[in-house]
N, C-alpha and C positions, 0 to 999 in steps of 0.2 A: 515439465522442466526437470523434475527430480528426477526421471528416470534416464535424462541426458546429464546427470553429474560425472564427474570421474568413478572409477571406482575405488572403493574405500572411504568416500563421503558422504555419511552418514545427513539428513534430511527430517525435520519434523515439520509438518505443516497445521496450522493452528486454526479452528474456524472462529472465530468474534464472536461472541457471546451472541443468540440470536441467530446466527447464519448456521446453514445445515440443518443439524440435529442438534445442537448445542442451545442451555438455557438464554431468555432473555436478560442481560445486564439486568439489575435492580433498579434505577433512577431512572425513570424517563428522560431525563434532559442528561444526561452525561457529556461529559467532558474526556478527553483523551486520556487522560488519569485513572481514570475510573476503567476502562480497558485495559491501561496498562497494568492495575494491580491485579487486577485478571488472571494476564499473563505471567503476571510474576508469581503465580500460585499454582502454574502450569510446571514452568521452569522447575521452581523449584520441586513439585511433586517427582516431577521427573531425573531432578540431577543434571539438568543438559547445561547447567552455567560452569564456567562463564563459558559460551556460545557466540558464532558471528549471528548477530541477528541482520534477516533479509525484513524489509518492510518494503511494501507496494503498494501504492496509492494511499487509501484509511490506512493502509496499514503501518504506513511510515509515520504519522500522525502519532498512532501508538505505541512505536518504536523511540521516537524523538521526549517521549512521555516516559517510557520505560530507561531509559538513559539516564532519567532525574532520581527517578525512587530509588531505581536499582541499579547503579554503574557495575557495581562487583560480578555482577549475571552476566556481564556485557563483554567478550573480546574482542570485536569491532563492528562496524555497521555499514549496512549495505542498503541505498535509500535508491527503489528503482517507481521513475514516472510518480514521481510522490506528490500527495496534496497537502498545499502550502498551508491551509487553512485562512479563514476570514477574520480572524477576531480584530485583524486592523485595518481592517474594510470598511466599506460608506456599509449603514442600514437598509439602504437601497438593495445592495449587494449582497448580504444576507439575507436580506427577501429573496431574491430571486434563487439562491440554494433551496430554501425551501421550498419552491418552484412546482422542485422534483419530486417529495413526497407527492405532492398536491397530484400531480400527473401518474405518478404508481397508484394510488388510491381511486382515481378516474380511471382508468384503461387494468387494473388488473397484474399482475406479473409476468405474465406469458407476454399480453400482447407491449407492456412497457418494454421487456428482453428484445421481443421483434423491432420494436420501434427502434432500439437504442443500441443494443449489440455494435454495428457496424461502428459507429461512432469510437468503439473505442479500439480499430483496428485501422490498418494501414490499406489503401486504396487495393494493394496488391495483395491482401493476404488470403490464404486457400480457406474454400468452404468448411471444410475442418475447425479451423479457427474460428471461424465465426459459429458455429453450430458450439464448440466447447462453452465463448461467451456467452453465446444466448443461453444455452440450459444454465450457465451460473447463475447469470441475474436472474431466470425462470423462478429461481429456489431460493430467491430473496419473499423474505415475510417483513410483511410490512412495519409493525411493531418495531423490530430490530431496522429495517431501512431508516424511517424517522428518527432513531437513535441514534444512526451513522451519522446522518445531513446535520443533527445536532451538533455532533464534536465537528464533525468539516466547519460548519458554521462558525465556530467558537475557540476551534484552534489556530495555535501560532508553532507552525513547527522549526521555526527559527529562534525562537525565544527557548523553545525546550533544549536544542541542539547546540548553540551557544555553552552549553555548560559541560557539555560534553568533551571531554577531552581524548578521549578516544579515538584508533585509527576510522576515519567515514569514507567513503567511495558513493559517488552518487552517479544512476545510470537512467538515461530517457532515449522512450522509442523516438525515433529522428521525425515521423509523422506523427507524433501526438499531439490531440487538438482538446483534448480532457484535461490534462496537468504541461503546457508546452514546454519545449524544450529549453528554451530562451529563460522561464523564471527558473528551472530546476541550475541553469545554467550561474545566472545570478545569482542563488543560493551558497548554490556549491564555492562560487570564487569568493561570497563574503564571509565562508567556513575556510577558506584556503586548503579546501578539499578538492580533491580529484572528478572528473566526471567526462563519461564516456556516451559516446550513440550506437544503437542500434538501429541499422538499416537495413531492407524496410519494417519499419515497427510502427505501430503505434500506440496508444495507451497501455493495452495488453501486452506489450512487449516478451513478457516471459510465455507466454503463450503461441503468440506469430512465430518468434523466433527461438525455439528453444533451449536448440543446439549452442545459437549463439547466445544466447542468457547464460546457459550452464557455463559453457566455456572459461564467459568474461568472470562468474561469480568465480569459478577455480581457478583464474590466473588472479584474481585479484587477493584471494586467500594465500595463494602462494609467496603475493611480494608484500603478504604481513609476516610470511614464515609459519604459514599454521600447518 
């Protein structure tokens, strides 16, 4: 997707403490907070505030978190296929997020990517795309996965986002069946925020489509005036 931005739009991609190469958070049981201060030590090492922050799936979670600590870092936010979080869910319901650890730990990373990949792309999307998801989640470690499904578990990215005042734009692949279109859709109108589809997309959306992700992130940037 960065490499379909305009030009002259500069791009930092961040891995979560855990994913890639990058240390595991310190608390086993973390909360979106505990990622965002994280972040905010990235930011700031770097000087990129205040920045439009993109959040994607988890990662709006810790975007919506980063918004509370650190508004000043923040020139507006861009919350694409994001997860709502559980924390005002049945118990039932959080169990079954946990689900997922439970199934990465049985089957492995490889064969969980194989299993799962597809799931979060759109019926029509090229081999390409699917091959980028599956080696992502391939190079999930498990350690840091349970930490993720913990804040998913345990977040409310509506409760953090409320406080925010801030310009927000929120965008969902039109085939997402991971974060659907419909609750992102409900969020966004009870923020009296903006929100857009990409079709065909699904979950991956910046991935399937990427042209069109870049595009909408740079018109969107634009009618903040940045």
């Amino acid at each position: 997707m960065f490499s379909a931005l305009p030009d002259g739009r500069g791009a930092v991609a961040w891995d979560m403490p855990g994913y890639q190469g990058s240390r595991p958070i310190a608390t086993p049981v973390p909360e979106a907070v505990h990622y965002a201060e994280c972040l905010r030590d990235l930011v700031v090492a770097l000087g990129l505030g205040p920045c439009v922050m993109i959040g994607h799936s988890l990662g709006a979670l810790v975007a919506g978190a980063f918004v509370r600590i650190a508004p000043e870092q923040v020139s507006g936010l861009i919350l694409a296929d994001p997860a709502l979080g559980y924390a005002e869910k049945s118990s039932e319901a959080k169990a079954k997020v946990f689900e997922r650890v439970v199934a990465f730990h049985d089957l492995g990373a490889e064969e969980y990517a194989r299993q799962r990949a597809a799931r979060l792309l759109s019926e029509s999307a090229s081999a390409e795309a699917l091959s980028i998801v599956q080696s992502g989640m391939s190079a999930l470690h498990e350690p840091a996965y349970a930490r993720a499904v913990h804040m998913l578990a345990h977040g409310n990215l509506y409760a953090d986002l409320r406080h925010w005042h801030g310009p927000i734009h929120f965008i969902s692949g039109a085939q997402d069946i991971v974060t659907p279109p419909a609750g992102t859709h409900d969020l966004a109108e009870r923020l009296a925020a903006p929100f857009d589809l990409i079709a065909p997309a699904g979950h991956a959306s910046y991935v399937e489509r990427p042209r069109a992700f870049a595009d909408l992130v740079a018109r969107i940037c634009d009618s903040w005036e940045y």
